[in-house]
PAVEX-493781 format. One line per field, with one value per residue (C-alpha): chain; residue in one letter; residue number from 1; x, y, z. Coordinates in steps of 0.001 Angstrom, whole numbers, plus 524288, in hexadecimal, padded with zeros to 5 digits. Example, Ala and Ser with C-alpha at 12.3 -4.5 7.8 and 13.67 -1.06 7.14 Angstrom:
% residues 2
mol <- [A / A] .
type <- [a / s] .
seq <- [1 / 2] .
x <- [8300C / 83566] .
y <- [7EE6C / 7FBDC] .
z <- [81E78 / 81BE4] .
END
This chain:
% residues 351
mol <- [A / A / A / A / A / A / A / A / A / A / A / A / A / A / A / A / A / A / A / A / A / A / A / A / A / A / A / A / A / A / A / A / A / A / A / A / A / A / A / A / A / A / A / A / A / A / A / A / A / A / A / A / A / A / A / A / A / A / A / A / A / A / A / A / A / A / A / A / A / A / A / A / A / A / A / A / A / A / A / A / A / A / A / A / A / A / A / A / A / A / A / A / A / A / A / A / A / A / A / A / A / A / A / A / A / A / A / A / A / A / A / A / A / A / A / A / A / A / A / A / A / A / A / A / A / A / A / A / A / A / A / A / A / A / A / A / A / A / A / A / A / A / A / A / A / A / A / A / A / A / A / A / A / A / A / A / A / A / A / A / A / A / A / A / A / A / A / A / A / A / A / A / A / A / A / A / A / A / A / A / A / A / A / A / A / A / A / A / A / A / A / A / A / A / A / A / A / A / A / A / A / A / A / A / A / A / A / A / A / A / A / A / A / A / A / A / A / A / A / A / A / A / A / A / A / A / A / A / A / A / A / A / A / A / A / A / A / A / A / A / A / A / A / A / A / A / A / A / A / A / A / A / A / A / A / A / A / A / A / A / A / A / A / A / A / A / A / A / A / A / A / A / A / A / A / A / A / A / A / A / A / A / A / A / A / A / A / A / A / A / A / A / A / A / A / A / A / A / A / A / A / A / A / A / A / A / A / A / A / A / A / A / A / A / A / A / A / A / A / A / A / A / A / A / A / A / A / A / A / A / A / A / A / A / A / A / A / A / A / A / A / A / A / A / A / A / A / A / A / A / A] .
type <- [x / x / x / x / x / x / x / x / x / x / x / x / x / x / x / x / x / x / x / x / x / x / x / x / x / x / x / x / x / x / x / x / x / x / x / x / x / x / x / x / x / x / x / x / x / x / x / x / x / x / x / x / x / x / x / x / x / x / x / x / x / x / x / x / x / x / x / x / x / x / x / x / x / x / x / x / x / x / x / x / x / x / x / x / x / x / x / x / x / x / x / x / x / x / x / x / x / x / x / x / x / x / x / x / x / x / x / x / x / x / x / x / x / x / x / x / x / x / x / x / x / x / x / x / x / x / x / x / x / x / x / x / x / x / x / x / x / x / x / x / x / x / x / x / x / x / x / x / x / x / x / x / x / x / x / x / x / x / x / x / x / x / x / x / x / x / x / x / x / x / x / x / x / x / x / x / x / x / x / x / x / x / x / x / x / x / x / x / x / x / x / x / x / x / x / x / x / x / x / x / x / x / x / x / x / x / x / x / x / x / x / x / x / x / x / x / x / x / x / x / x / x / x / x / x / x / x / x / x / x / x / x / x / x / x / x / x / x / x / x / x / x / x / x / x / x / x / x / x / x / x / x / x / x / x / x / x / x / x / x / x / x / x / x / x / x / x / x / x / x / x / x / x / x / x / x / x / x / x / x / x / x / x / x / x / x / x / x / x / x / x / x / x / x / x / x / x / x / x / x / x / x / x / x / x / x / x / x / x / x / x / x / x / x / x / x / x / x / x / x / x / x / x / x / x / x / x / x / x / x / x / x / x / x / x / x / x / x / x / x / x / x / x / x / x / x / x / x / x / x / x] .
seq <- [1 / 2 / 3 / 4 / 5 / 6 / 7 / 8 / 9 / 10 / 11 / 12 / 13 / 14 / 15 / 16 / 17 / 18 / 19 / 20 / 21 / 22 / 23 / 24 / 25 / 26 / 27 / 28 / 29 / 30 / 31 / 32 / 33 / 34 / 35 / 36 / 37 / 38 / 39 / 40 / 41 / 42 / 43 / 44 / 45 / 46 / 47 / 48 / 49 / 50 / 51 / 52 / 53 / 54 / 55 / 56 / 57 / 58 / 59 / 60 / 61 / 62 / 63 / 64 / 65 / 66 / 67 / 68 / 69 / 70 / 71 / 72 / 73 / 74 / 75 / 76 / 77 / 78 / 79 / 80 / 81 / 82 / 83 / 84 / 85 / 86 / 87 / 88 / 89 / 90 / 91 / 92 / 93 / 94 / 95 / 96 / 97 / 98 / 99 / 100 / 101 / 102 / 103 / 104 / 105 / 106 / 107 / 108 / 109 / 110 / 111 / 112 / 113 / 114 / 115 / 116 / 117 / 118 / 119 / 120 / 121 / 122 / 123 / 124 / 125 / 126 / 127 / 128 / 129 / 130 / 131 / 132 / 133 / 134 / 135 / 136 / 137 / 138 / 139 / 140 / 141 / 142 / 143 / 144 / 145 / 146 / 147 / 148 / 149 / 150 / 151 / 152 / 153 / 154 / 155 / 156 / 157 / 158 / 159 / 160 / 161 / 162 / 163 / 164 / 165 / 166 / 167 / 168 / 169 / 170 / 171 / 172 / 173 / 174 / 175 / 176 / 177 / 178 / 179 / 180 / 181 / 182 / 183 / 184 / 185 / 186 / 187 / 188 / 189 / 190 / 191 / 192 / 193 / 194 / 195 / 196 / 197 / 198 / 199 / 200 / 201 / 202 / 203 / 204 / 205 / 206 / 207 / 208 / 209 / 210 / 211 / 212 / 213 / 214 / 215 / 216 / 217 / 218 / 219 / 220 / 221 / 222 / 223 / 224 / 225 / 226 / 227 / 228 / 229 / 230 / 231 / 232 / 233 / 234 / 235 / 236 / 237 / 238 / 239 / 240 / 241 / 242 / 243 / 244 / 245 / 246 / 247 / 248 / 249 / 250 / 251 / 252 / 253 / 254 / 255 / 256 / 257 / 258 / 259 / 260 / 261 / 262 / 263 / 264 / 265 / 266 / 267 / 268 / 269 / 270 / 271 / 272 / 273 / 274 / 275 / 276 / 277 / 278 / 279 / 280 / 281 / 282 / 283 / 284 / 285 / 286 / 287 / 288 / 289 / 290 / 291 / 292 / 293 / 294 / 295 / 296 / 297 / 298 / 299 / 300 / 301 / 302 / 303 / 304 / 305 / 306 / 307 / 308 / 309 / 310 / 311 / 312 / 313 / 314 / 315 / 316 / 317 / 318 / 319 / 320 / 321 / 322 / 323 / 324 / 325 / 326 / 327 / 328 / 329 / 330 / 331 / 332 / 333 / 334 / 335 / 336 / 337 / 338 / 339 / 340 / 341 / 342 / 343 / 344 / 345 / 346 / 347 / 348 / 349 / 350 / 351] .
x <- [80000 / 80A9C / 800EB / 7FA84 / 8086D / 81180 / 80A4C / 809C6 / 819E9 / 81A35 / 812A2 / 81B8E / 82649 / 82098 / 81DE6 / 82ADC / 83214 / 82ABF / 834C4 / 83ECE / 84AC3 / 8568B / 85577 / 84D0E / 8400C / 8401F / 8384C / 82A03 / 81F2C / 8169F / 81FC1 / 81A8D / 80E40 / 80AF0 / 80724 / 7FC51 / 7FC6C / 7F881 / 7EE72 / 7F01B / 7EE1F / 7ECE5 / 7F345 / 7FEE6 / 80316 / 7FBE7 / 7FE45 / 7F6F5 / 7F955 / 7F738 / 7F36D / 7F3C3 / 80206 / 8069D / 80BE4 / 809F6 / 80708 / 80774 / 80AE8 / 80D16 / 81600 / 8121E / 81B8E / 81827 / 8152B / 806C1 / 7FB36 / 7F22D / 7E74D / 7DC05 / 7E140 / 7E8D5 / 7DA46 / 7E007 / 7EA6F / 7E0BD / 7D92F / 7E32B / 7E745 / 7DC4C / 7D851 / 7E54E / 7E40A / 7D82C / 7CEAC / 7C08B / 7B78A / 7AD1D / 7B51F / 7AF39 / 7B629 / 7B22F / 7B769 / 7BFD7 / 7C08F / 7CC49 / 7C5F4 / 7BB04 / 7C26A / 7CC0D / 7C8E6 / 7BDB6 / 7C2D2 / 7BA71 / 7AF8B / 7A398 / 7A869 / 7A283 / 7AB39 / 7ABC6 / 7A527 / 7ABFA / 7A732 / 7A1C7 / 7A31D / 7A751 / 7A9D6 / 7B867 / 7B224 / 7AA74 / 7B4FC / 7BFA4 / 7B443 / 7B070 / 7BEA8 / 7C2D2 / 7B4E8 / 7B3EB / 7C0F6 / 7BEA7 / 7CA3D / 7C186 / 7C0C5 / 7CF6F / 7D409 / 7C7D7 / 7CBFA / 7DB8D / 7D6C2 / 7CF9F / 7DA5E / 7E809 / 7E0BB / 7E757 / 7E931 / 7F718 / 7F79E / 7F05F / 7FA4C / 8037A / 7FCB5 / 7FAA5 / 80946 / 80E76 / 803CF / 80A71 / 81817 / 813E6 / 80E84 / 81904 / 812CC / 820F8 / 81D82 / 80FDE / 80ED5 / 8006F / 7FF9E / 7EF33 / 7E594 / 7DCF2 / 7E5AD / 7E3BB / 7EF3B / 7F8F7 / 80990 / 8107C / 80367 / 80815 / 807E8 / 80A1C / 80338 / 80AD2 / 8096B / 7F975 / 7FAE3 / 8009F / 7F6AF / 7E9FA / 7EF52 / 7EF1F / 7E2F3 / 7DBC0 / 7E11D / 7D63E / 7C912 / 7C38F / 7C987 / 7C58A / 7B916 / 7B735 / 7BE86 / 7B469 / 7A727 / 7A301 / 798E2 / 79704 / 78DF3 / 790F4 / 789E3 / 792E4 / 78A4F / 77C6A / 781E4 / 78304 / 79021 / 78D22 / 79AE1 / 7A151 / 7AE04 / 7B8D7 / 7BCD2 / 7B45F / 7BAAA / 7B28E / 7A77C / 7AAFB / 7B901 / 7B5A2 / 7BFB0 / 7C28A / 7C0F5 / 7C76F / 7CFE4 / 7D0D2 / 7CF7E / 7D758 / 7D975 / 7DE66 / 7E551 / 7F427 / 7F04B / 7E79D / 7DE69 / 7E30D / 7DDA7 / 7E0D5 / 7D974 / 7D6C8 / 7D3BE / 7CE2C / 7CF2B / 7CEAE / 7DAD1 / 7E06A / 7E037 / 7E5A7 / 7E7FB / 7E988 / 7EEF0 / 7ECA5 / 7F3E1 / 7F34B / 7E68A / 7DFA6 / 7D449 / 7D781 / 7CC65 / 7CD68 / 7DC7C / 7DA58 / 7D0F4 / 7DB08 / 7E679 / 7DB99 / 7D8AC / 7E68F / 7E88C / 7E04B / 7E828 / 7F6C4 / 7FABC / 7FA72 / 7FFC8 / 80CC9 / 80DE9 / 8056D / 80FE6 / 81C6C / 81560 / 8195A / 82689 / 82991 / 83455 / 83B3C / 849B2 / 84698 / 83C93 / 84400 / 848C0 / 83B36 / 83708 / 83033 / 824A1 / 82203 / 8260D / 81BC8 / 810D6 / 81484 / 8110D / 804C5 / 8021E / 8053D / 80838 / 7FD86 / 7F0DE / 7F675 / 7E911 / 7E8BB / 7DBC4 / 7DF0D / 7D640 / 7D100 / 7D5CC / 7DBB6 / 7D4C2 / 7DC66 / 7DED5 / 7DB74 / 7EAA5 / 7EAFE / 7E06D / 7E6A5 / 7F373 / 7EBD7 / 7E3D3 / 7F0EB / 7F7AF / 7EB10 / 7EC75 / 7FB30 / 7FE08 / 7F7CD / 7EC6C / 7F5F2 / 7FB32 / 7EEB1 / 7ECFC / 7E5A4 / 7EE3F / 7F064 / 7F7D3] .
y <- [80000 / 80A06 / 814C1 / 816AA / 813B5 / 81F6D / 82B4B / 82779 / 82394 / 83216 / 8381C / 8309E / 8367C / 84361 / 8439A / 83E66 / 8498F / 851A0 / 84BA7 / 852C9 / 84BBA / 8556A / 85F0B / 86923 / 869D6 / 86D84 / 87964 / 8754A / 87BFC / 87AE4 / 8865A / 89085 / 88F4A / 89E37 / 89D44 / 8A452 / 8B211 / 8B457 / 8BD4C / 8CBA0 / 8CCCA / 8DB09 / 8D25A / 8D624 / 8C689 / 8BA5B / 8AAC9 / 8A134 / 895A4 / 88684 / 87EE3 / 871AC / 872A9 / 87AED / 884E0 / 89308 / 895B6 / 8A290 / 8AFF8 / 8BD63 / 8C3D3 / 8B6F7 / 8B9EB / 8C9A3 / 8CB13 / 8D315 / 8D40F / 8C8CD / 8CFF0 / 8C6F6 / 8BB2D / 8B8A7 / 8B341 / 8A65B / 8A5E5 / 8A908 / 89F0C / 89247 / 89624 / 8942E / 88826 / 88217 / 882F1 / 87BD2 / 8861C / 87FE5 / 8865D / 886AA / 88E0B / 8995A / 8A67B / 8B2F0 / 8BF77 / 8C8B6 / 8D6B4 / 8D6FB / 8CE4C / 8D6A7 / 8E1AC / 8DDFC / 8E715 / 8E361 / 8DF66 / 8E8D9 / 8F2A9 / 8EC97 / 8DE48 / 8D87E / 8D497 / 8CC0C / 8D23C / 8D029 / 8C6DA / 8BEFE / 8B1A7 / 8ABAF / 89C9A / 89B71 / 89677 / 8A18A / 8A8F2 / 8A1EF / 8A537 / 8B25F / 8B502 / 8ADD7 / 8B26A / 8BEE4 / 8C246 / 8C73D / 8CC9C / 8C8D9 / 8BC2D / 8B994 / 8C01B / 8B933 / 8AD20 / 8B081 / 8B1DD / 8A59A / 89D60 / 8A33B / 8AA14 / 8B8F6 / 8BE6F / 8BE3F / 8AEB7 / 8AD83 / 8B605 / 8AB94 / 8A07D / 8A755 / 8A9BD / 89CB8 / 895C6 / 8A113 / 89A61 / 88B77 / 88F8E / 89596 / 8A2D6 / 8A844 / 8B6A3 / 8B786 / 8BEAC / 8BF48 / 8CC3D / 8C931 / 8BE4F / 8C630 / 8CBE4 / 8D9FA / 8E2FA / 8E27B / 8E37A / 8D799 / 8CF8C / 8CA9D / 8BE68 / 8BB58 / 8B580 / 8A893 / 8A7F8 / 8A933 / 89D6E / 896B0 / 89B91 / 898A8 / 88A5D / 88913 / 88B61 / 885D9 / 87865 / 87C93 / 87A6C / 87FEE / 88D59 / 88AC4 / 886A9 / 895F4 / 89B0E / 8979E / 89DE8 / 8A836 / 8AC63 / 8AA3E / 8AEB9 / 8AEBB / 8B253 / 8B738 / 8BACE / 8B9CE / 8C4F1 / 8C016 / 8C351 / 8C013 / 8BDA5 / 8BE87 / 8B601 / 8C27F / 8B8BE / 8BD22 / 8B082 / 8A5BC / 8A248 / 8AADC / 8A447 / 895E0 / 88DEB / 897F1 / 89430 / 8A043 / 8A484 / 8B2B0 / 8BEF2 / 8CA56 / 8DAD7 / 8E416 / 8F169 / 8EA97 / 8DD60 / 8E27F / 8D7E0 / 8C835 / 8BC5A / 8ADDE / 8A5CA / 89658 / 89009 / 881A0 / 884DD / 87946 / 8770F / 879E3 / 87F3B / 88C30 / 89725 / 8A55B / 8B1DF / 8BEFA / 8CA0B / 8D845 / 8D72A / 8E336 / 8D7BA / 8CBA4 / 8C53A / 8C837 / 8C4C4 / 8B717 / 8B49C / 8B610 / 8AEA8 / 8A2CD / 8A423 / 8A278 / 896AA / 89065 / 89301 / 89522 / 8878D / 883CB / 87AB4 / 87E18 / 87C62 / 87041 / 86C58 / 86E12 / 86B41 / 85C57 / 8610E / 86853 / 85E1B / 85CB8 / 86264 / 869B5 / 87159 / 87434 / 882B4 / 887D9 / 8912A / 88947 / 8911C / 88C32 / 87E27 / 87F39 / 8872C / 87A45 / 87026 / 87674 / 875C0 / 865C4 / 85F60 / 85CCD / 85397 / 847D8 / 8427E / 836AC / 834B4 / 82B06 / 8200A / 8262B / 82024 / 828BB / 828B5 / 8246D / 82969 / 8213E / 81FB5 / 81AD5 / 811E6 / 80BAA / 8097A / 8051F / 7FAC2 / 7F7D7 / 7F2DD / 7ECC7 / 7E1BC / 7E01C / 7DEBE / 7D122 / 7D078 / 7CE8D / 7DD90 / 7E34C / 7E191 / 7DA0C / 7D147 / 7C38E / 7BF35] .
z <- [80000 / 7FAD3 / 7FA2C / 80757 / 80DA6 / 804C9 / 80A4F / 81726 / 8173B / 81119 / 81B9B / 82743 / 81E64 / 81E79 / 82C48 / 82F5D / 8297E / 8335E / 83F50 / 8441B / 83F9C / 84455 / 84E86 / 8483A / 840FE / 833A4 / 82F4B / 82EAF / 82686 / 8340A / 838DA / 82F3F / 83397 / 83AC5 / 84A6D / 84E8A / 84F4F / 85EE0 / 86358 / 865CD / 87718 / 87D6E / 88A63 / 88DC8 / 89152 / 88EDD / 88D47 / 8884C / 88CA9 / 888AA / 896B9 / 88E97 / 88B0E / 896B0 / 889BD / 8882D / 87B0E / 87A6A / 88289 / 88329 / 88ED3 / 89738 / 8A16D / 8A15A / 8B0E1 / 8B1A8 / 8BADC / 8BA8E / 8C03A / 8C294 / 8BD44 / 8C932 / 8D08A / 8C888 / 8D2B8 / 8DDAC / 8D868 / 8D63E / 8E493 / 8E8D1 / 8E2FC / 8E388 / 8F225 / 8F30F / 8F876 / 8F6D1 / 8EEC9 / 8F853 / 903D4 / 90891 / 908A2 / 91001 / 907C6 / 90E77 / 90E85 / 90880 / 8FB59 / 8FC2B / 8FB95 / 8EF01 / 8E277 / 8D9F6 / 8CCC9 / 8C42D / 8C514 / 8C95B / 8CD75 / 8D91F / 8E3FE / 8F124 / 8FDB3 / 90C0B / 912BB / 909AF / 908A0 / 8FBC6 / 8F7AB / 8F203 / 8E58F / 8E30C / 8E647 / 8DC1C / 8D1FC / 8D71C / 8D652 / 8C825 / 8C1AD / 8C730 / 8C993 / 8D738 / 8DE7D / 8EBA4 / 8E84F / 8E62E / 8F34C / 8FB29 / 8F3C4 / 8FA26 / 90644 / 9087D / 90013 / 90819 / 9136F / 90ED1 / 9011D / 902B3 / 90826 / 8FA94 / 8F226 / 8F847 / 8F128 / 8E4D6 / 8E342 / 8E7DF / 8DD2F / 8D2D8 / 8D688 / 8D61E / 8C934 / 8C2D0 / 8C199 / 8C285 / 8BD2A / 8C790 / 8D644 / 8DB20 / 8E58A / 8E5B7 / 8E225 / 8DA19 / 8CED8 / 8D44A / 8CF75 / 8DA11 / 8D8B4 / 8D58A / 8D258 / 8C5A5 / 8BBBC / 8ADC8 / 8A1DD / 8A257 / 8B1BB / 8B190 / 8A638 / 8B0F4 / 8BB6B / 8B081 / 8ADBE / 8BD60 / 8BDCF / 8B558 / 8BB8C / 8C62D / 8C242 / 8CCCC / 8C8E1 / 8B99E / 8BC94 / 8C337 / 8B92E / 8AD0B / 8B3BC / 8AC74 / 8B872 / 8C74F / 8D0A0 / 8DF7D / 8EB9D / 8F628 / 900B5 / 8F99E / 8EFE0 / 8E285 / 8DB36 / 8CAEE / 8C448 / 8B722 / 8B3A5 / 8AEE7 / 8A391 / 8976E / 89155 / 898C0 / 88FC2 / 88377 / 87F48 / 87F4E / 88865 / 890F8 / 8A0F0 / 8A6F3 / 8AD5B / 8B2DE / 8AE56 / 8B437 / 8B00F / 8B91F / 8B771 / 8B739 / 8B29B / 8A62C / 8A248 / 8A4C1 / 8A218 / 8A455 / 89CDF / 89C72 / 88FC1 / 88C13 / 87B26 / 8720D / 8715C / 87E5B / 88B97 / 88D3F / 897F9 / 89155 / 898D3 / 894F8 / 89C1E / 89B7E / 8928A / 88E53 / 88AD4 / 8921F / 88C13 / 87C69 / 87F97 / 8870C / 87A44 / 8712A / 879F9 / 87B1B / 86C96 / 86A37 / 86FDC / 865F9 / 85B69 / 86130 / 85D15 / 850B7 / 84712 / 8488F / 8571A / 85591 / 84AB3 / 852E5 / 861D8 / 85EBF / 85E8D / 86A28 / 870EF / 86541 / 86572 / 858CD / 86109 / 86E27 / 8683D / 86630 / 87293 / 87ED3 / 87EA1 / 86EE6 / 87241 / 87E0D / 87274 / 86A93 / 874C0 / 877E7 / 869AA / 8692D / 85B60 / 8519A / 8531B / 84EDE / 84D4D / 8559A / 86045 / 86AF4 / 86725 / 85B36 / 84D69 / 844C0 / 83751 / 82B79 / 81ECD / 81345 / 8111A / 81FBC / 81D09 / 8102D / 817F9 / 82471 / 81BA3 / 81402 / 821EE / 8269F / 81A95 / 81C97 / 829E2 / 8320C / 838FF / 844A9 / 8435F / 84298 / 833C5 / 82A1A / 82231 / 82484 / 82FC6] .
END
C-alpha cells in the first residue's frame, strides 16, 4: 500500500525537521507573526496576572510603590479569616470605628454601640467599603488597631509583599501606607484561596439591620454583573491613591487577577486589562510554550519564558478516552495493517 504510506513518511519527515538538532532554533515563519498591540490604560501601574501558571503576563511600573487606598480591606480581610474568627461572633462598635471618615458624600456608616455580626461586617466592609467596618473588624480580631497593623504586616512579609507597609486597615491616606501592582497580585491570588472572602466579594447588594435600622448597600465594583467572569475584588480612590482596582477573573480560558493603579477610571481600565487577557497569547507563544526548557531558549528574558508557559504548546488534539477520528489516508493504512498482521497482534490476517 505505497500510497497511503508516502505522505505520511513525508509528514514524520516534515515534522521531524521541526527538532532542534544543534543548540539553536532556526528562524521560523511562526516568529513573524505581530503580538498584540496592548491596550491604552490612564493607570499609572497595573499587572495582569495568569493564577493558573503562577506568570505575569503583562505590566506596567509593577514595582512603582503608590497608595492602595481601599484595596488594603483585602488584607483586613485574609487576617481575619486566616485567623479563624467565626462568622457568627458578635462585635460591639467602638467609638473610635464609629468615628473613622466616611468614604464619600452621603455613605452610611456604623453607629456606637451597636452590635454587628463579623460577617456582616467582612461584607459591610468589602461591599461597601466602610472604613468602620475595617477598624471594628481590628478591634475584635487583635483587641487594638495597632495589635491588628501587627498582623497585617507580618501576613505582607510571609507573603512576599516586599515593596508593602500597612499604617491603617482601611486604605485611608496615611504616610508610609504603601504597596505595588505586583504585590496586590500577590495579595488578590491570596485571597481568592478563601471562599469565604470571595463568596462576599461577588454580592452586588446587602441589606443589614444593626439595631432595627436598615442600612441598603451597593458593591463599589461596577464590574460584578456587567463584565461576565468577574467575582471582585475591591475597589479603592482616594486623593493620593487615585482610583485602584484589584480584580478576580474566571474568563474562558483562564483565571486571572488584574491591578490597576493610579486610575483616572479604574473600571474602563480593569475592562481593557481583563479584555486583554483573552487575546495576549497567541499562536506564537502557543508555538514556542512547548519549548521553554530547551537550551536554545534559556537566553530569552524570564518574564517571556514565564508569558510562554502560561501560554502552553498547541492542542495536540488527543481526549483522554475519546478516539481520535481518522483521515481517509489513516483509514487505508489502518485497514492495510489490519489484513497483514495476525489475529494474535491485534490484526486480521492469518495466524
Amino acid at each position: 500500500m505505497p500510497g497511503p504510506v508516502a505522505p505520511l513518511v513525508a509528514l514524520g519527515l516534515a515534522l521531524a525537521s521541526l527538532s532542534p538538532i544543534g543548540a539553536s532554533l532556526p528562524p521560523l515563519p511562526i516568529a513573524a507573526f505581530p503580538d498584540h498591540e496592548p491596550p491604552v490604560l490612564t493607570a499609572r501601574a497595573w499587572a495582569l496576572y495568569s493564577v493558573d501558571e503562577g506568570a505575569m503576563l503583562w505590566a506596567g511600573n509593577a514595582d512603582q510603590v503608590r497608595a492602595p487606598a481601599s484595596v488594603t480591606k483585602l488584607m483586613t480581610a485574609l487576617v481575619v479569616v486566616e485567623r479563624g474568627v467565626a462568622p457568627d461572633d458578635q462585635t460591639t462598635i467602638s467609638a473610635r470605628a464609629a468615628a473613622e471618615g466616611i468614604g464619600y458624600a452621603g455613605q452610611d456608616k456604623l453607629y456606637e454601640g451597636e452590635v454587628w455580626a463579623v460577617e456582616d461586617l467582612l461584607a459591610d466592609m468589602l461591599v461597601y467599603s466602610d472604613n468602620g467596618a475595617a477598624v471594628a473588624l481590628a478591634e475584635h480580631t487583635a483587641g487594638s488597631v495597632e495589635g491588628f497593623l501587627v498582623l497585617m504586616n507580618q501576613r505582607a512579609t510571609e507573603l512576599g509583599m516586599a515593596s508593602t507597609h500597612f499604617e491603617n486597615p482601611n486604605g485611608l491616606d496615611a504616610e508610609g501606607h504603601v504597596s505595588t501592582a505586583r504585590d496586590l497580585a500577590v495579595l488578590g491570588t491570596a485571597v481568592i484561596a478563601q471562599p469565604r472572602i470571595t463568596r462576599v466579594t461577588r454580592i452586588k447588594y446587602a441589606t443589614f439591620t444593626p439595631g432595627g435600622r436598615v442600612m441598603k448597600v451597593k458593591n463599589t465594583n461596577r464590574l460584578l454583573g456587567t463584565f461576565p467572569g468577574v467575582f471582585g475584588l475591591k475597589t479603592g480612590d482616594t486623593l493620593a491613591a487615585g482610583e485602584v482596582l484589584v480584580s478576580y477573573a474566571v474568563l474562558g480560558h483562564g483565571t486571572y487577577i488584574g491591578v490597576v493603579m493610579g486610575s483616572s477610571d479604574h473600571m474602563a481600565d480593569t475592562r481593557l486589562l481583563l479584555a486583554y487577557a483573552g487575546r495576549i497569547l497567541g499562536p506564537k507563544d502557543n508555538f514556542y510554550a512547548a519549548g521553554t526548557a530547551m537550551e536554545a531558549l534559556a537566553g530569552w528574558p524570564l518574564w517571556e519564558r514565564a508569558r510562554l508557559a502560561a501560554a502552553g504548546p498547541l492542542d495536540d488534539g488527543k481526549r483522554p478516552g475519546v478516539p481520535a477520528p481518522l483521515s481517509p489516508a489513516q483509514r487505508s493504512l489502518a485497514a492495510a495493517l489490519r489484513d497483514l498482521l495476525p489475529a494474535l497482534l491485534g490484526g486480521e490476517g492469518a495466524p
